[in-house]
N, C-alpha and C positions, 0 to 999 in steps of 0.2 A: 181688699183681702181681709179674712179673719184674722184679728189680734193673737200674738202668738206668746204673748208675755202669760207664764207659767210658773207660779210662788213655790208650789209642791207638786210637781206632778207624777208621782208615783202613787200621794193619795186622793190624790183628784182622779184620775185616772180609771184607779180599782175601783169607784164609784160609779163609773158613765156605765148607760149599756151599751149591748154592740153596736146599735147602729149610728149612736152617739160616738161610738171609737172611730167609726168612719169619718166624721165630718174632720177638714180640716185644718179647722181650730184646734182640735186636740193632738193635730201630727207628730208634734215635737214633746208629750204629755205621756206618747207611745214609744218612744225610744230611753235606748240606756245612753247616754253619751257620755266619754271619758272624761275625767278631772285634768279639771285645768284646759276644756274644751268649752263648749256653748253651740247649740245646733240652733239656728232660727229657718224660719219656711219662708225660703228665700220666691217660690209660687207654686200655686195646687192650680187644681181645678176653678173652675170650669176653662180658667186660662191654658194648662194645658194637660194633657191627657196620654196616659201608657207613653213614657217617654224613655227611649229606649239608649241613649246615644246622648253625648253631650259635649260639646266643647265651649272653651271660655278665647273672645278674644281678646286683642290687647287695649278695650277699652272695659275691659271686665264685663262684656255684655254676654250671657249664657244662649246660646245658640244648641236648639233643640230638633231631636229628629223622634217625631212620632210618630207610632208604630201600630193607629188605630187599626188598622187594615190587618191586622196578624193572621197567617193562616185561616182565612174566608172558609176554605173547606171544612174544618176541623170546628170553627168559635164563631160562624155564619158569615154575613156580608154584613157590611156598612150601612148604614141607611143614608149616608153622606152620600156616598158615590162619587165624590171628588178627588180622591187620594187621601195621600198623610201628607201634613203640612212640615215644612220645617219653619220654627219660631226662633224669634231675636227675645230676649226676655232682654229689658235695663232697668237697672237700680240707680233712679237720678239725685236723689238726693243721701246715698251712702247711710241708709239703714239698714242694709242689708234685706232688703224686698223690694222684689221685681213692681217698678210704678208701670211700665209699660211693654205690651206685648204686641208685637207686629210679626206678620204671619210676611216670610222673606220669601216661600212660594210652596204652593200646592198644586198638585197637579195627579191627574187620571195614573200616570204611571208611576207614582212615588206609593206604593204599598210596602206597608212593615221595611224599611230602610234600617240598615244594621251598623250605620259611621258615618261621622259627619268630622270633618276637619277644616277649620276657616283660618285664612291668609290677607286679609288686610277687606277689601270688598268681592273675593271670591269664595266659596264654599266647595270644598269636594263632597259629592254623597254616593256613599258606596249600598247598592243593593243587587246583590245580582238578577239578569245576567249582567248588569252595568256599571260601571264607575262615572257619574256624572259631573261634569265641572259647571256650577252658578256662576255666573258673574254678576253684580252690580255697578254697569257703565255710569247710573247717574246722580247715586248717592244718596236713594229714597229710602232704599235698605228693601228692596226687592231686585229680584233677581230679573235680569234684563235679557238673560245670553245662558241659555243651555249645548253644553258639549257633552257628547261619550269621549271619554278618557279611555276605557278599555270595556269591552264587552267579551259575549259569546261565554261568561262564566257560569259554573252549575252554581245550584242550592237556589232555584229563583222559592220565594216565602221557607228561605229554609236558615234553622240558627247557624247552621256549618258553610255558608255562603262568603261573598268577599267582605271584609269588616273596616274599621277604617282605618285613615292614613293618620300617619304622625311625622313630624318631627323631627331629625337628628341634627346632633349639635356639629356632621359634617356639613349640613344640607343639602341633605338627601332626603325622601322620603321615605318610609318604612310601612308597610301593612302587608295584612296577611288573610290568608281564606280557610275554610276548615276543608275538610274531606267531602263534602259536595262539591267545591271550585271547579277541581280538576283541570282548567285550561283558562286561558284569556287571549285575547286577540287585542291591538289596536282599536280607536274608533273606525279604520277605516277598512277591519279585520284584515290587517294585514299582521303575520305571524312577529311576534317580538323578538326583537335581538337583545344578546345579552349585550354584557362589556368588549365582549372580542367581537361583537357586528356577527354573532353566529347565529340562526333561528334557536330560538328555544323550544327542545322538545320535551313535550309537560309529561311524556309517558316515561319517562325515567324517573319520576318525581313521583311521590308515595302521600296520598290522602292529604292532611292538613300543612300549607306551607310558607312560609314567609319570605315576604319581599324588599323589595330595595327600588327606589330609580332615582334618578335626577329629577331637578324641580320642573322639565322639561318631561318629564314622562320618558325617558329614553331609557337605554340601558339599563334595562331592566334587571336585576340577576338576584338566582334563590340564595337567600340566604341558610335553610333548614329544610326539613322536611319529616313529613312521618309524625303529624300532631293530628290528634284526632280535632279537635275545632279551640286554637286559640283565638279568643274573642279580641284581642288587643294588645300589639306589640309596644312595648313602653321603653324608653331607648335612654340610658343617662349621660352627661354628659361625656363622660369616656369612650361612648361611642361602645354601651356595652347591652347587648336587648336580652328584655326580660321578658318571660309570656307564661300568661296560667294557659290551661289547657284541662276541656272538658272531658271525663271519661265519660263511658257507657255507665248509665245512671243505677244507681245501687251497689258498686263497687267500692264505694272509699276511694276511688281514686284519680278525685281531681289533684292536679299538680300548678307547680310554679315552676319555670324552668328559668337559670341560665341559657341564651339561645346562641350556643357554639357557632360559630359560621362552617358550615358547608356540613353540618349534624345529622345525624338521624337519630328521629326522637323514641322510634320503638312503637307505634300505636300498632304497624301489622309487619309480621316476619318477610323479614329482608329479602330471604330469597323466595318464599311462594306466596305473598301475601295472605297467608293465613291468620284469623283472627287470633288474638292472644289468650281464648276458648280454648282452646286446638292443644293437647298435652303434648310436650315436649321434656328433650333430657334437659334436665337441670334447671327444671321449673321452680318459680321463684314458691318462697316459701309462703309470702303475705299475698294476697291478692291487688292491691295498690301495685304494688309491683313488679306483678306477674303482668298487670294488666298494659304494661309498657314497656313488656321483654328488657326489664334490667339488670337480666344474666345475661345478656345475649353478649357477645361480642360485637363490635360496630354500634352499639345504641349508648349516647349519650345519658349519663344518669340522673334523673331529676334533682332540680335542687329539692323539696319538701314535695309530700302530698298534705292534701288540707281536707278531705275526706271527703264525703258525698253531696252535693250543694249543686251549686249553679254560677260558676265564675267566669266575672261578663269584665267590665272595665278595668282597667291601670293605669298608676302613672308611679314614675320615681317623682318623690318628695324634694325637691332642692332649694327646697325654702328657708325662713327664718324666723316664722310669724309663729306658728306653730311647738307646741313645746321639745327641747330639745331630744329628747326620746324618738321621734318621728325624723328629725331630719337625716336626709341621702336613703331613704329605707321606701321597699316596695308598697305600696299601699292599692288595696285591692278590694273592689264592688262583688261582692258575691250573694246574686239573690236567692240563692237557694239555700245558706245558713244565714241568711239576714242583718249581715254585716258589712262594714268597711272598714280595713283593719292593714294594721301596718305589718310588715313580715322583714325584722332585718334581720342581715345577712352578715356573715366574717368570711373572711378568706379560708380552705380548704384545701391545702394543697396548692394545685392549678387549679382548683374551682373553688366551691362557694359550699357553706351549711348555713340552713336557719338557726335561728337562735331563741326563736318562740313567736309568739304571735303579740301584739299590740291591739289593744282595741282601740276603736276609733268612735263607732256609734252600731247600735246592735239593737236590732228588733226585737228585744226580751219580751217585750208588753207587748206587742204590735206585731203579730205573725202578719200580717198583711206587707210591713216592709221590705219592698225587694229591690236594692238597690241595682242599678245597671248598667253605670259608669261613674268615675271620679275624676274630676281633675284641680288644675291646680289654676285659682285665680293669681291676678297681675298685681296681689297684695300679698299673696303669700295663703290666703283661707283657700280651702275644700270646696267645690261644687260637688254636692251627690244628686244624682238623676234617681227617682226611685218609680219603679212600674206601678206601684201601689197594687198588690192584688191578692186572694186567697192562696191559689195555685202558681205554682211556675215548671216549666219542662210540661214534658209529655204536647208539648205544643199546644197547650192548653191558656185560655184564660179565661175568667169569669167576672170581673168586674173592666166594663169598658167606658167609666166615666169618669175615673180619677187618675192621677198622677201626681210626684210633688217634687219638686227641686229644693234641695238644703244646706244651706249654707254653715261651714264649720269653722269656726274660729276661736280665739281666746275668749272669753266672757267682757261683753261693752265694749268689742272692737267695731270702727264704723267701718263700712266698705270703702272706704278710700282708695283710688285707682291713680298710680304714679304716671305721668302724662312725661312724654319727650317728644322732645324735637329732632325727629331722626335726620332732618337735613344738617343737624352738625356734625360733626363726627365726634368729638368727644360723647354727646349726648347720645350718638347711637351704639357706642361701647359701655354706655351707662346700661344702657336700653337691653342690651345682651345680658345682663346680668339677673334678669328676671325670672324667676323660678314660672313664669308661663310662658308655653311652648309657643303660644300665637305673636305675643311681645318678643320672643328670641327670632322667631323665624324673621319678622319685620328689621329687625336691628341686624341680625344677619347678614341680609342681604342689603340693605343701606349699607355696611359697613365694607360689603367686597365694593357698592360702586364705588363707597367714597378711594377704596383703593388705597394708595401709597398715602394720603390724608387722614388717613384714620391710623396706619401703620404705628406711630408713636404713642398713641392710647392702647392701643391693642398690648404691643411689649410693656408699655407700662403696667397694665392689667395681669397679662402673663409673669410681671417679675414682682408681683405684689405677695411678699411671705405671712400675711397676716390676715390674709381670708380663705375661704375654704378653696382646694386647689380642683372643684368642680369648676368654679370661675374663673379662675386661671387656665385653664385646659380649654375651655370655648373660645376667648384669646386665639391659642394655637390653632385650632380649627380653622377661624376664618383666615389668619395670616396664609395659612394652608392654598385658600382659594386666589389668595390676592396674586395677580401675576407680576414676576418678578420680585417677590418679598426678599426683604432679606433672613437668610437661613440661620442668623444667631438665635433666633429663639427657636428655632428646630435643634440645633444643638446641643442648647442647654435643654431642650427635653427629654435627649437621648440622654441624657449624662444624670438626669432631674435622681433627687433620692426617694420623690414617689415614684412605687412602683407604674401606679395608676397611669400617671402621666405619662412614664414611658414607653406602654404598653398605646396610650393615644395617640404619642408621636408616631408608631411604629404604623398606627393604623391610616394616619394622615396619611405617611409617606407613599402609601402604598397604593392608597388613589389618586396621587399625583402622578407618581411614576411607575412606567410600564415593566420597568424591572426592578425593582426595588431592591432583591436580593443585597447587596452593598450593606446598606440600612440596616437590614435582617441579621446578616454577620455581625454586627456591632453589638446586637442583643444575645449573640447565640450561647454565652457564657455566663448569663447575668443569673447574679444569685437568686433572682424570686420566681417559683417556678410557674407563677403566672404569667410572666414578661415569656417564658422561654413553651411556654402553651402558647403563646400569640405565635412566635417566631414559628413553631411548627404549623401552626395553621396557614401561615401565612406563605407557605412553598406550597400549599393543595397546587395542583395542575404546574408547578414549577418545574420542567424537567431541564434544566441546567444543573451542569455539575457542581457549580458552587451551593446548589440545593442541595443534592446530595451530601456534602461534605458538612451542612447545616444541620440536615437531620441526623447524620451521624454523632454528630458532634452533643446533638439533643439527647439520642438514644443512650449516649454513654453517660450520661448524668442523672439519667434516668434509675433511679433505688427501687423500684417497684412497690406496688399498694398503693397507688394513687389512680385514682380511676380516670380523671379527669386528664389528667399526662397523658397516657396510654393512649386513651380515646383520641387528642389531640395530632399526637405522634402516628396515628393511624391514618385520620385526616388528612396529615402530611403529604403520609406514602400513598394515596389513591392512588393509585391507575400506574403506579410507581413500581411496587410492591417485587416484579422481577430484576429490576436493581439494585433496588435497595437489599434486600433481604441476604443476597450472597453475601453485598458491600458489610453488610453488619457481621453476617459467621466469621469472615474473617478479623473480624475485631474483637469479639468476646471467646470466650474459654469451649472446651471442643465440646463440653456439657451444659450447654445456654439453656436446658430446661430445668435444671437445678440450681437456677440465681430466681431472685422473685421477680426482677425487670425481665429475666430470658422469659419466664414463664409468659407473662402480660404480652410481652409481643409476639410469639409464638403463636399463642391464644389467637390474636388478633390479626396475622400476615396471614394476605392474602394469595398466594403463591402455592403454586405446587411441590415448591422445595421445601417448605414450610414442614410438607404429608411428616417424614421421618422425625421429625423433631416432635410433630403432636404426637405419633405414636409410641415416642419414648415417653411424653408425660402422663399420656394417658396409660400406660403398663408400669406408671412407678411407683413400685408398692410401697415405698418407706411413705410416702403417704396415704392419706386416708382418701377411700374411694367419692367420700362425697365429695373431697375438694378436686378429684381428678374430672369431675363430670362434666365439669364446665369443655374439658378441650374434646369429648367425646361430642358434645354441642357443637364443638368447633370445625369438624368435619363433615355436620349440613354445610354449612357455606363453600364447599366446594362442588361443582360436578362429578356426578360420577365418574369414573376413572379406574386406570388400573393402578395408579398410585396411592389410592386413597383407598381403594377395596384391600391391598395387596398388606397396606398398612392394619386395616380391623382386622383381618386373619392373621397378620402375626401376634396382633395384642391378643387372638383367644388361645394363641399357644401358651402364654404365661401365667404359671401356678404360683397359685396365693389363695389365699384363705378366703378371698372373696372372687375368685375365678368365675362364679354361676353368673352372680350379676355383671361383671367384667367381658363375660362372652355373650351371657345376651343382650348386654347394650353394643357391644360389636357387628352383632349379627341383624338387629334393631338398626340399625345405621350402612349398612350394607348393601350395595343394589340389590335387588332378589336378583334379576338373571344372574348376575356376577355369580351368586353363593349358590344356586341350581345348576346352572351348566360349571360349575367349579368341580373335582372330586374332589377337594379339601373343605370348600365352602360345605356343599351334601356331608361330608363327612361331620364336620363339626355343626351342623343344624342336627341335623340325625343325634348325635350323641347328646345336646342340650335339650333337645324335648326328652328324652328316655329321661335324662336328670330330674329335669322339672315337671314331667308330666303330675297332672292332682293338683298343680299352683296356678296363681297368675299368672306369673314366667311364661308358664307353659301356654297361657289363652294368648298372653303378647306376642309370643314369637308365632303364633300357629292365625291372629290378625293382621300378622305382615305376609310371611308366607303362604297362607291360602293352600297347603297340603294336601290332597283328595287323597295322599295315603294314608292320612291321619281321620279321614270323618270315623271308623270305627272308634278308635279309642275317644275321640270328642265323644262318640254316642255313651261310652260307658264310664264315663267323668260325666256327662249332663245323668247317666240313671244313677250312680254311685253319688249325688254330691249335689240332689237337685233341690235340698232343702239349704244349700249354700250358695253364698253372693258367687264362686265361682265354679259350680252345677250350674246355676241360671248361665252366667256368661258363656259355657259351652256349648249349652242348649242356640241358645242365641246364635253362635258362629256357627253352630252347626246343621241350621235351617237357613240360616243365611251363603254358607257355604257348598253346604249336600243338596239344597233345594228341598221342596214339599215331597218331589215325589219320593225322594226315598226316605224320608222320616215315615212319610206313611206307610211305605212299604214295611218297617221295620214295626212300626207301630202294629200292623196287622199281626205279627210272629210274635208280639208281648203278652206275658200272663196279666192279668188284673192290679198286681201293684205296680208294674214295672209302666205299665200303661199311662196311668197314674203318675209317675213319680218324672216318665219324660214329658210329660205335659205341664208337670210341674216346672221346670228348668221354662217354659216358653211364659211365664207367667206375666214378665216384666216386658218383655222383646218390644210389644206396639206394635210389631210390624202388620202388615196386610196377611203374609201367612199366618203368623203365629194367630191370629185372631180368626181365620179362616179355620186353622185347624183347631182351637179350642171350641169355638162357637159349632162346629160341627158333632164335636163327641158330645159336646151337653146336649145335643136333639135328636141324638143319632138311640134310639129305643131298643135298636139290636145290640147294644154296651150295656154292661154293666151298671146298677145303679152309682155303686161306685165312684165307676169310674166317670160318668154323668157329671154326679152332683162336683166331682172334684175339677171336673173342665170346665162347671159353672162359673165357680170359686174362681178358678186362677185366670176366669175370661175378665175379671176385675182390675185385674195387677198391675194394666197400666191405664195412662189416659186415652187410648182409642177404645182399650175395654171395656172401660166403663160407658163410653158413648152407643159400644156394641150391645151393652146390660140394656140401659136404658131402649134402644128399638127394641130387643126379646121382650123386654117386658110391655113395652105400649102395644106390639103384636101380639100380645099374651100366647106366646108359645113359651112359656118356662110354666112350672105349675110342681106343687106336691117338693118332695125335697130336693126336685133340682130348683127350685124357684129358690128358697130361704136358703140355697147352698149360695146360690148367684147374689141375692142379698147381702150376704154374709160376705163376699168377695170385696163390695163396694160401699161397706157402712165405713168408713175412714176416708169415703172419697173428697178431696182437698177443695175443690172446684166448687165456690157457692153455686155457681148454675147446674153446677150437677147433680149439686145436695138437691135442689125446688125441684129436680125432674124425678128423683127418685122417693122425693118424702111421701107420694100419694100410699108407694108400693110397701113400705116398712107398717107394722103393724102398730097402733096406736096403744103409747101405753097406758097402761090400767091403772084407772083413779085407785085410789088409795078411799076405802070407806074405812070411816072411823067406827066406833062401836060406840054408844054414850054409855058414860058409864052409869051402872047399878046403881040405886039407894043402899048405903048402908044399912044390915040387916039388924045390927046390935049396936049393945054400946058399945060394945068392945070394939068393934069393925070400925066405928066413927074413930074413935082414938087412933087408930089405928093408923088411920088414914089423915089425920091430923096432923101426928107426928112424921107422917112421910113427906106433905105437905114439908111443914116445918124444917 
């Protein structure tokens, strides 16, 4: 491999050309990396290539999943024709570069694979529709024994596909799929049981989702839901998952989430699945945030968004090698801003805020770097996977020869990899302590067989007050698994003064035991209201009454402004919601919409007795309408009904100074038949359009209700108003609406400007008619010039117009001034391919002839012209 040792390279660097930035040699010459860090190239090419995926196991050997094969369709075919290999990279002599690469298998059906996760001589590789388990029976470090672990998954060559497994410090595994998954089967497509042995039906469950099973693959169960494609669940020791989460690209609004158990993250609306495009009441004010309905009620709220990028790998940092700034903190591969960068976090309530960003190592000089995964070696240093490439998204790529793995550690650290002998027990309690997840998973499970043998290191480890209490908490864990343990160090964790820890115990208990409720009581008063966001989480699907009495118990400590509570306490009540809700009116005051907690859960109950309580917050004028809007939102989440219709018609009885907007988001939210066969409904739509006819108001309510008594006055709001944005919009509804034939009809009965001015209103529409009808009057020679050249014009206005401009003009039927009218419409057109089909037709502008100038005739002249010179 190329020497990677680099004196200055910032100015070595601005010296290479480009196709000298591509060589190898220069990898580590192209990045920024943080002080008090040291990046070396741990391997490139030609060793390995687009390397998308990456785990370290517990002999610190980097185990790669390449991804040469990516979208064939899109970036062509192979010329290998073998598949994508998965590689073993080792560093034997601890310089921190890969001496040796051994291809652990390739094969015809391993194309672009999206997770690889390794357990001692097995490999999980996730690519849909597949979950495959490697074995190696004989220790050559090839794969001897191929299984499906689960199939029948969507996204096959897609990024939003099944991604890989991790880790948790229960021992369990943890991954997740994006919004292509949609389902999985068994290998032997037999439908999956949850925890309860119940089939799981994946049509309840919303686009991108994360999972759970035992190291057996069994009992499977969703942990989240409603993520548009997180690429990688990262799980820290307290048993708490984190996950970024890709938006629809150009939004700003890639995120990191806290991942609530049984959540909904927001990517599409709860009850119609509609895209977060779609306007809604009480739409978010930023984009980022609209983009993941975080007004909505029910949708958990992001920890940070990190903006528009491409966020692939994670891991939590539980190291020590590393400078202290980084440790216990999110660390996160994003190849789309070309970083790997730490994101930590503080408590928030019952959740979490970022607190800024950490950099790690950053493609400042090298747009080419796109990192794809991170993890943590069994020394405590960084693996970064980097794709190496111009491009990234659009499923695009264009360089398919390089790749480079990179190794991050203090500056003249060696790779040293700490070796145990898990067949002792103390040794495999040492062995747990290792900030890599392939070293924990090993000592893990050495440490349940060792059983009641290991039991006296574990508690020793668990009552150790002088190391970080993520280490001490893995301790509890496994005691957890061991049967028969003794319960003093469960205990002492309920009782522990980190909160952390006894939020861990609470989660232990609870996959131990089938009722746990008992446990849950013990937390249900606990001052942090993290520990008392578990407790609520932890009664979802609980319908015993000591649940109820839990959550009540919750709700009444409940101060309100905490989103994260609320959300939690929500979770609680699922499918609950008709018990609960009475149980709580009679606990709180007769006006629970004027506390800030009555307000939050109001918002948020799911119940039909709920109706009267929203329709008191939403009619309460001593506040301001824009904070009311949210509970006006909150009555989508209901069925229509006569409790819920019966409620909007009382709120447009109530006068206030803001009544117009107050009745039309009432009547906005209202079934239509309800408010048409109503005589109250009719009554009050009747009197709001008279109000707001001439405004928007008036276009929204008349794009719900669809009126045919109203196409007259749409026609003379589209001729009064059709040089404004809501002229056009009427025009629009009202060819959409009345149909062609009676716009024409009416058009026929119009003088010469009026003609004109409704043809104007159709200018922007797109539609098939509007463009039928403009495209006709520009050709139609029994019109008006006029009125011609202006239907020319306005056949421009949109993008099918301009497509319609362009055939007129390649049929040369436009000419004289309806032609330059028609030009005229579409010299602004946006569309490079529209501009080349149109530039033949614009007139060529006219060189500029200079004149040479005169001989001065005198002397005087010459001066004259000296001094102007001058």
């Amino acid at each position: 491999m190329d020497s990677v040792a680099v004196t200055n390279p910032d100015s070595i660097y601005a010296t290479l050309s480009e196709p000298e930035k591509r060589f190898s040699r220069n990898a580590v010459a192209g990045l920024k990396v943080a002080d008090g860090l040291e990046a070396t190239l741990f391997a490139s090419e030609p060793n390995v290539v687009n390397p998308i995926n990456i785990d370290v196991d517990h002999r610190g050997r980097v185990w790669v999943c390449e991804a040469y094969n990516y979208r064939p369709a899109v970036n062509g075919r192979s010329e290998l024709g073998q598949g994508d290999r998965i590689l073993i990279l080792e560093d034997k002599d601890g310089d921190g570069k890969a001496d040796v690469t051994k291809v652990f298998y390739q094969g015809p059906e391993i194309n672009a694979p999206l997770g690889i996760w390794v357990m001692g001589n097995k490999a999980i590789v996730s690519q849909s529709p597949y979950v495959w388990l490697f074995t190696d029976t004989n220790g050559d470090d090839k794969a001897d024994k191929k299984e499906i672990l689960f199939k029948g998954i969507g996204g096959t060559q897609s990024d939003a596909g099944i991604h890989a497994f991790v880790f948790g410090p229960d021992g369990k595994f943890y991954f997740n799929y994006g919004n292509a998954g949609k389902q999985l089967v068994d290998g032997q497509d037999r439908p999956l049981l949850d925890k309860y042995e119940r089939p799981i039906d994946f049509r309840q469950y919303k686009q991108g989702v994360v999972f759970r099973c035992e190291q057996d693959f069994t009992k499977v169960e969703i942990m989240a839901e409603n993520f548009r494609n997180g690429f990688e669940v990262a799980v820290d020791s307290y048993g708490t998952m984190w996950q970024s989460d890709q938006e629809e690209p150009g939004n700003g609004g890639d995120r990191v989430s806290y991942v609530m158990e049984s959540g909904n993250f927001g990517y599409v609306d709860e009850m119609t699945g509609a895209s977060w495009r779609l306007n809604r009441t009480n739409v978010e004010d930023e984009v980022p945030r609209r983009h993941w309905h975080q007004n909505d009620p029910g949708v958990v709220p992001d920890l940070l968004e990190t903006g528009s990028g491409f966020p692939m790998g994670m891991t939590i940092y539980e190291g020590d090698l590393l400078p202290r700034k980084y440790w216990d903190q999110i660390i996160l591969a994003d190849a789309g801003q070309h970083y790997v960068s730490g994101f930590p976090v503080e408590n928030d309530g019952a959740g979490y805020k970022s607190t800024g960003v950490i950099p790690i190592i950053e493609g400042t000089k090298d747009k080419w770097f796109r990192p794809t995964d991170v993890c943590v070696a069994p020394d405590g240093s960084l693996i970064v996977s980097d794709w190496y490439d111009p491009v990234i998204g659009s499923n695009q790529m264009k360089d398919r020869s390089r790749g480079r793995i990179f190794r991050i550690a203090p500056p003249g650290t060696p790779y040293k990899i700490p070796v145990f002998d898990l067949s002792i027990p103390e040794q495999a309690v040492k062995a747990l302590q290792s900030p890599n997840l392939s070293m924990r998973y090993m000592a893990w499970n050495a440490c349940v067989k060792h059983g009641w043998n290991a039991e006296p290191f574990l508690e020793e480890l668990f009552n150790q007050y002088n190391i970080s209490p993520r280490l001490r908490v893995r301790a509890l864990w496994v005691l957890n698994r061991i049967e028969g343990f003794n319960y003093r160090s469960l205990d002492i964790a309920f009782r522990h003064i980190n909160p952390n820890i006894r939020i861990a115990a609470l989660r232990a208990v609870r996959q131990r035991n089938s009722d746990p409720t008992e446990y849950i009581k013990r937390l249900t008063a606990d001052p942090d209201p993290q520990v008392r966001r578990e407790c609520a989480l932890a009664i979802n699907h609980n319908h015993t009454y000591e649940a109820l009495d839990v959550w009540l118990q919750l709700a009444k400590q409940y101060k309100g402004k905490d989103r994260w509570s609320v959300e939690a306490l929500s979770i609680g009540a699922y499918d609950q919601w008709e018990r609960i809700f009475p149980a709580w009116l009679e606990r709180t005051g007769s006006k629970p919409w004027l506390t800030d907690s009555g307000k939050d859960i109001i918002w948020l109950a799911r119940t039909r007795q709920a109706i009267p309580y929203l329709e008191a917050a939403a009619a309460d004028t001593s506040v301001s309408f824009k904070t009311r809007l949210r509970y006006f939102r909150a009555f989508d989440f209901f069925r229509a009904g006569y409790e819920k219709s019966q409620a909007l018609l009382n709120v447009l009885s109530v006068n206030s100074s803001d009544r117009i907007e107050v009745s039309k988001l009432a009547l906005l939210h209202l079934d239509k038949s309800f408010v048409t066969n109503s005589q109250q409904g009719r009554t009050a739509l009747n009197k709001l359009l008279d109000e707001t006819y001439g405004t928007e108001h008036y276009i929204d309510l008349m794009t719900r209700y669809e009126l045919e008594s109203e196409n007259d006055r749409l026609l003379k709001m589209a001729l009064d108003k059709s040089d404004e944005v809501v002229g056009r919009d009427a025009g629009a509804l009202l060819l959409e609406q009345a149909g062609i034939s009676y716009v024409t009809d009416k058009l026929a009965g119009l003088n010469e400007a009026k003609k004109s001015a409704l043809l104007a209103s159709f200018q922007t529409v797109g539609s098939s008619e509007s463009i039928y009808l403009l495209r006709t009057f520009a050709l139609d020679n029994n019109e008006p010039v006029s009125v011609r050249r202006n239907a020319a014009k306005y056949l421009g206005g949109s993008w099918p117009g301009e497509e319609a401009v362009v055939k007129l003009l390649r049929e040369d039927r436009l000419d004289g001034a309806v032609k330059e009218a028609a030009l005229e419409g579409v010299k602004n057109a946006f569309r490079e391919e529209i501009k080349a089909q149109l530039a033949p037709y614009f007139p060529k502008p006219k060189e500029e002839v200079k004149e040479a100038p005169t001989a001065p005739k005198s002397k005087k002249e010459r001066r004259r012209r000296r001094r102007d010179r001058d």
